[in-house]
C-alpha positions as CSV (number, residue, x, y, z in Angstrom):
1,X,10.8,-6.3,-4.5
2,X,12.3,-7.4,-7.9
3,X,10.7,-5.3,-9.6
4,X,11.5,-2.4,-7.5
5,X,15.4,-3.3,-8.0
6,X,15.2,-3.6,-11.6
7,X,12.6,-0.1,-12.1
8,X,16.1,1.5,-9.5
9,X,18.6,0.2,-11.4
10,X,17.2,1.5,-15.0
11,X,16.5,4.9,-13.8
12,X,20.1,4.9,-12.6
13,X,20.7,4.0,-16.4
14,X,18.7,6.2,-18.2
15,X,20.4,9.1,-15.8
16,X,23.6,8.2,-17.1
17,X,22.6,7.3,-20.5
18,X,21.2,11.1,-20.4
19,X,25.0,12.7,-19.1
20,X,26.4,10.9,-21.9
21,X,23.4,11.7,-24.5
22,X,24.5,15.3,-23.4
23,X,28.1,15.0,-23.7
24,X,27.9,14.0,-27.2
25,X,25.8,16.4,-27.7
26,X,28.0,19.3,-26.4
27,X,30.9,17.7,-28.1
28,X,29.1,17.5,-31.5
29,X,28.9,13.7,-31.8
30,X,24.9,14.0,-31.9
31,X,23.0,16.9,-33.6
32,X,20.3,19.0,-31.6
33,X,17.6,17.5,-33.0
34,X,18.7,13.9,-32.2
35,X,19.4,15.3,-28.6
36,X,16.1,16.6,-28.1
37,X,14.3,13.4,-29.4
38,X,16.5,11.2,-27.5
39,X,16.3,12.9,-24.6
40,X,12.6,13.5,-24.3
41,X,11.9,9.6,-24.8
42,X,14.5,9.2,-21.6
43,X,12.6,11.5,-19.9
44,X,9.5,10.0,-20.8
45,X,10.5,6.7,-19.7
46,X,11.7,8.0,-16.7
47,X,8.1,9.7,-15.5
48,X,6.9,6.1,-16.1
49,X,9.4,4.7,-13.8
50,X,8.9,7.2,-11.3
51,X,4.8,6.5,-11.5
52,X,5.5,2.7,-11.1
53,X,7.8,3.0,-8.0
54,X,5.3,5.7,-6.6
55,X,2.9,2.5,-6.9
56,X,4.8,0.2,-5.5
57,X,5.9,2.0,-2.7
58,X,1.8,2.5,-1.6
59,X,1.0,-0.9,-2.3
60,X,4.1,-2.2,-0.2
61,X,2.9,1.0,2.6
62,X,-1.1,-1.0,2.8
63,X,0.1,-4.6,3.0
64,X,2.7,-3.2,5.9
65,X,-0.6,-0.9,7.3
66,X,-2.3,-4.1,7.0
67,X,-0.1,-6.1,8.7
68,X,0.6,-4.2,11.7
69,X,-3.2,-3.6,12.3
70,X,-3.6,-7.8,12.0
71,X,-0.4,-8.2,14.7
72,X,-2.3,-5.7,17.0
73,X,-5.4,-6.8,16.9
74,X,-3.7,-10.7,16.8
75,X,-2.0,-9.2,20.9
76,X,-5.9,-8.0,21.6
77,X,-7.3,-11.4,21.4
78,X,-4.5,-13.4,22.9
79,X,-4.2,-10.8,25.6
80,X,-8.2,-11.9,26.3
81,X,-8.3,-15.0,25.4
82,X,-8.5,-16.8,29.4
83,X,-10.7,-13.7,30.5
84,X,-13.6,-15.0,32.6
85,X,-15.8,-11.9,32.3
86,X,-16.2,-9.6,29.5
87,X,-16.5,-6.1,30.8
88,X,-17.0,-2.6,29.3
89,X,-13.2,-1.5,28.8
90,X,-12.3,-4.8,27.2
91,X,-15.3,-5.0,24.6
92,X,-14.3,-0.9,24.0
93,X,-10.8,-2.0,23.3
94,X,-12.0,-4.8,21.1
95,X,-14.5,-3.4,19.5
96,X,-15.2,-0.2,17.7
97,X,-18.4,-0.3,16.2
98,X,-21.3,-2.2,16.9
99,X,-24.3,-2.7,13.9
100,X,-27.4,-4.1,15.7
101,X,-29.9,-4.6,13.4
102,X,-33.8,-4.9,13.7
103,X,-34.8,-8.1,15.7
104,X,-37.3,-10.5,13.5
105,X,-39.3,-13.8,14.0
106,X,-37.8,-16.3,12.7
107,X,-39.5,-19.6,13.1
108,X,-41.2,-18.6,16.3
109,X,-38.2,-17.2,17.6
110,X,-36.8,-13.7,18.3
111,X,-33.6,-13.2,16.6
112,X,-31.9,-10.3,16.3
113,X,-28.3,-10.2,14.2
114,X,-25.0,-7.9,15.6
115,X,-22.1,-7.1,13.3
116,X,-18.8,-6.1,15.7
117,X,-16.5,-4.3,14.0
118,X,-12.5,-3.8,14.5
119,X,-9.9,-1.1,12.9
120,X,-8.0,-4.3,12.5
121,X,-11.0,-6.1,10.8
122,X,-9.3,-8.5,8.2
């Protein structure tokens, strides 16, 4: 969040530094050619601002996706947690995918592994 104050507050400088770089500019304080190289390094800067907050704005967007589906899935298993039974609608509501793989020996034994799988897998 820091850095998304300070990458705010020096694109609001650079858009007044750019007014001003234009003023002078009008009013003859600056020639065009100074204008023109000043003003396409602002710019530049300013498309790299713009890309940075773009990235910040989609990492902040995953970690809140990501947080929501953990607090959803979090009211799932405390709303089942003193179930007696596990029926159909609850293990649908649980679970959305079900890997079951090809059962083996092992030592003797049949054994066959299961992967459950939740949107809100964490």
């Amino acid at each position: 969040m820091k850095e998304r104050v300070r990458l705010n507050s020096r694109e609001s400088e650079l858009q007044t530094i750019q007014r001003k770089l234009y003023e002078d500019n009008a009013l003859g304080k600056i020639t065009d050619e100074q204008y023109a190289a000043l003003s396409r390094d602002f710019t530049a800067e300013q498309a790299q601002l713009k890309e940075r907050l773009k990235q910040l704005d989609d990492q902040l967007q995953k970690a809140e996706n990501k947080q929501e589906n953990t607090t959803r899935f979090l009211e799932l298993v405390r709303e089942y947690t003193d179930m007696r039974e596990l029926t159909k609608p609850i293990l649908n509501e649980l679970i959305d995918k079900a890997v079951v793989y090809d059962a083996e020996k092992v030592g003797g034994k049949r054994v066959q592994r299961m992967i459950f799988i939740t949107d809100s897998s964490v």
